[in-house]
C-alpha positions in Angstrom: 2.1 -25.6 -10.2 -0.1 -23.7 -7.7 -1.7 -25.2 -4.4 -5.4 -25.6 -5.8 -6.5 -27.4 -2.6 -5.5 -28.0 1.4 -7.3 -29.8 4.1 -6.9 -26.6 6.5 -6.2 -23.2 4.1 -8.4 -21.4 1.6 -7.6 -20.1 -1.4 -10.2 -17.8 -2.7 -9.6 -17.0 -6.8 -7.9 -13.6 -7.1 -8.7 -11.4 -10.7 -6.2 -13.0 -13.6 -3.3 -10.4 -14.9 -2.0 -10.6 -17.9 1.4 -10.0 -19.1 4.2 -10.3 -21.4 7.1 -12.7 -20.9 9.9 -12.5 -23.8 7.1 -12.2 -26.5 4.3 -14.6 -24.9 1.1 -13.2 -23.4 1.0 -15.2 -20.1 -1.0 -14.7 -17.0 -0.6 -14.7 -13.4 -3.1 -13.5 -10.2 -3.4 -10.6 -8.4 -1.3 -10.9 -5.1 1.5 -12.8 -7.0 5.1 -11.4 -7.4 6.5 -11.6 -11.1 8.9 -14.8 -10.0 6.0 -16.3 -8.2 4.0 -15.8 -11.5 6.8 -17.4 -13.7 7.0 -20.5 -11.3 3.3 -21.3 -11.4 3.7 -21.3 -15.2 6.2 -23.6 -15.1 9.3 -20.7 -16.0 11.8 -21.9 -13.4 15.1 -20.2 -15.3 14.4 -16.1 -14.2 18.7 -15.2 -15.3 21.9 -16.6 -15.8 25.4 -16.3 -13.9 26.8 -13.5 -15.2 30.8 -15.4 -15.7 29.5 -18.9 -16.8 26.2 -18.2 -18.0 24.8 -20.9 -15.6 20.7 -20.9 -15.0 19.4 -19.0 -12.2 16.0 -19.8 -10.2 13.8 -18.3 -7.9 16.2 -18.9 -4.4 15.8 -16.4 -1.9 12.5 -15.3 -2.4 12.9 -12.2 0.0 15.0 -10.0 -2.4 18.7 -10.4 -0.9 20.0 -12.7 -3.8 20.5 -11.7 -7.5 18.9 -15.3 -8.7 15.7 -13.1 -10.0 17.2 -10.3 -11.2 15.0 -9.2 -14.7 14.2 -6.8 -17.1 10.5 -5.6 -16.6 9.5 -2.7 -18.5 12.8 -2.0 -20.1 14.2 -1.7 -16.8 17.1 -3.6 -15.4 18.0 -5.6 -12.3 14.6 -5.9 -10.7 13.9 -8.3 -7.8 11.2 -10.5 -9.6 11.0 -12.3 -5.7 9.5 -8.6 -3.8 8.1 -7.0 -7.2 4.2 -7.2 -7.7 3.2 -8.2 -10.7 1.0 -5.7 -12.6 -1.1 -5.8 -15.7 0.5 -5.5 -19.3 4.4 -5.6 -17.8 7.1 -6.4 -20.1 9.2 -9.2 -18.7 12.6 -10.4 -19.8 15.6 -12.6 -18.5 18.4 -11.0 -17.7 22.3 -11.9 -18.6 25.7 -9.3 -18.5 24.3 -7.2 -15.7 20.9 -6.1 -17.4 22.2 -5.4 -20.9 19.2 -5.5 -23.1 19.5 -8.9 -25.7 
């Protein structure tokens, strides 16, 4: 899921991070936002609607929209799209408004 190779731009291999997505040790690169992380792996549901419980993707990608709104470190309601992704974080998807599940 990530752009390995282009006929005009270089992508130079950045240190691995590892972290923790509900349980699962998973990895991502340094430079990479949580949500950017996720959707390399493959991870494309980040919440759900809060009334009809409806899947929510990476959408915005500047931090406006609620679409990536997660629990990282215990903490609610962080903007997975503008959030770095740092070694050993604790990531979790998000339903009710950030109540813990």
């Amino acid at each position: 899921m990530r752009i390995e190779s282009h006929p005009i731009l270089d992508f130079p291999k950045k240190q691995e991070i590892f972290f923790m997505f509900e349980g699962r040790k998973v990895s991502g690169f340094q430079g990479d936002t949580i949500a950017s992380a996720l959707h390399a792996l493959g991870i494309k549901t980040l919440s759900y609607s809060i009334h009809k419980k409806r899947p929510r993707g990476f959408y915005c990608a500047i931090g406006n929209c609620a679409s990536c709104h997660m629990i990282v470190n215990g903490i609610p309601n962080i903007r997975t799209c503008i959030t770095p992704l740092e070694p050993n974080m604790i990531v979790q998807r998000q339903e009710n408004k950030g109540v813990i599940k």
